[in-house]
C-alpha positions in Angstrom: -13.2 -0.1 8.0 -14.7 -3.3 7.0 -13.0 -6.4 5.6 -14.6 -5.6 1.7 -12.7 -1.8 2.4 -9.5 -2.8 3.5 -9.8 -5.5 0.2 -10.4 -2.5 -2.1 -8.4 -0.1 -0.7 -5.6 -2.8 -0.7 -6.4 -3.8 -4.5 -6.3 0.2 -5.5 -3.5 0.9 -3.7 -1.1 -1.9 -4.2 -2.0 -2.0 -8.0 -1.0 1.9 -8.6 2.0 1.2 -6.1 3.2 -1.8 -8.2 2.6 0.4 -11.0 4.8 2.9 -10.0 7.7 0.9 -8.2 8.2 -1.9 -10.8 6.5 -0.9 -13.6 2.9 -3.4 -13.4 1.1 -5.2 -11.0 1.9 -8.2 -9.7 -1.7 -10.0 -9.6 -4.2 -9.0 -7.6 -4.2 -11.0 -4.6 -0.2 -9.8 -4.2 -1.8 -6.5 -5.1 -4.5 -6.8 -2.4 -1.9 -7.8 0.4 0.6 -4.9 -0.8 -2.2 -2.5 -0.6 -3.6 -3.6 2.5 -0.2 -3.9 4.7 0.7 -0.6 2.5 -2.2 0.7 4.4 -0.9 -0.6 7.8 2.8 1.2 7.3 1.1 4.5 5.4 -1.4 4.9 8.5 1.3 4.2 11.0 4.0 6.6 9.5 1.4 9.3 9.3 0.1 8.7 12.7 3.7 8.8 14.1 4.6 11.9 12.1 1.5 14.1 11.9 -0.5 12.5 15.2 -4.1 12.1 12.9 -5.7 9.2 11.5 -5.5 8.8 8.3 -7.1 5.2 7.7 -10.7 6.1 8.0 -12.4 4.4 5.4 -13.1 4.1 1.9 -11.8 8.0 0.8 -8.8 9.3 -1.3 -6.8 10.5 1.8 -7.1 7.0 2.2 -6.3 5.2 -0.9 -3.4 8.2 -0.9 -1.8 6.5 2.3 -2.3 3.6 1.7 -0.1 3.8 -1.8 2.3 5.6 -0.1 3.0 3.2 2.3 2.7 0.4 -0.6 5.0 2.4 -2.4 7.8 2.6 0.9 7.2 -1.2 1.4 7.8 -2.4 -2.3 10.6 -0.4 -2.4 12.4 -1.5 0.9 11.4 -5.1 -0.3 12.9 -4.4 -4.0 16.2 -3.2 -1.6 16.4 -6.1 0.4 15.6 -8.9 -2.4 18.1 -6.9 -4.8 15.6 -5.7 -7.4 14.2 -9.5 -8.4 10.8 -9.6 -10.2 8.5 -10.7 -7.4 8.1 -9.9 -4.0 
C-alpha cells in the first residue's frame, strides 16, 4: 500500500474506532495514527490467527481490520491509562 492508503485507511479506521470506543474522534492526525497502527495490530492478529493477509490495499476487508485492530488498541490503551479522555 502506498503512504496516501495507509493515511486514509488510518483516518477511516481510527475515526469509526474512536467513534465506537469513546464515543468521537479524537482529531484527525490522532485518528490517522490510531488507524494506521490499528492497521498494524488488525493485520498482524489476523495473519497470526487465520495465516492470510489482510492488509492489501485500499478495500473494506481492509478498512474492516484495520478498525478492528484500532478498536483492540484504544481499548487496551483506555485500560492501561484508566479510561482518561485522550490517548
Amino acid at each position: 500500500m502506498s503512504i496516501l492508503t495507509w493515511i486514509i485507511v488510518g483516518l477511516i479506521a481510527g475515526w469509526l474506532a474512536g467513534s465506537v470506543v469513546k464515543g468521537g474522534g479524537y482529531g484527525i492526525i490522532v485518528d490517522i495514527i490510531v488507524g494506521i497502527v490499528g492497521a498494524l495490530v488488525g493485520g498482524f492478529l489476523g495473519g497470526q490467527l487465520l495465516h492470510r493477509d489482510y492488509i492489501t490495499g485500499f478495500n473494506f476487508t481492509t478498512v474492516f481490520v484495520a478498525f478492528l485492530g484500532a478498536v483492540i488498541l484504544l481499548t487496551v490503551m483506555r485500560a492501561v491509562t484508566g479510561g482518561r479522555n485522550r490517548p
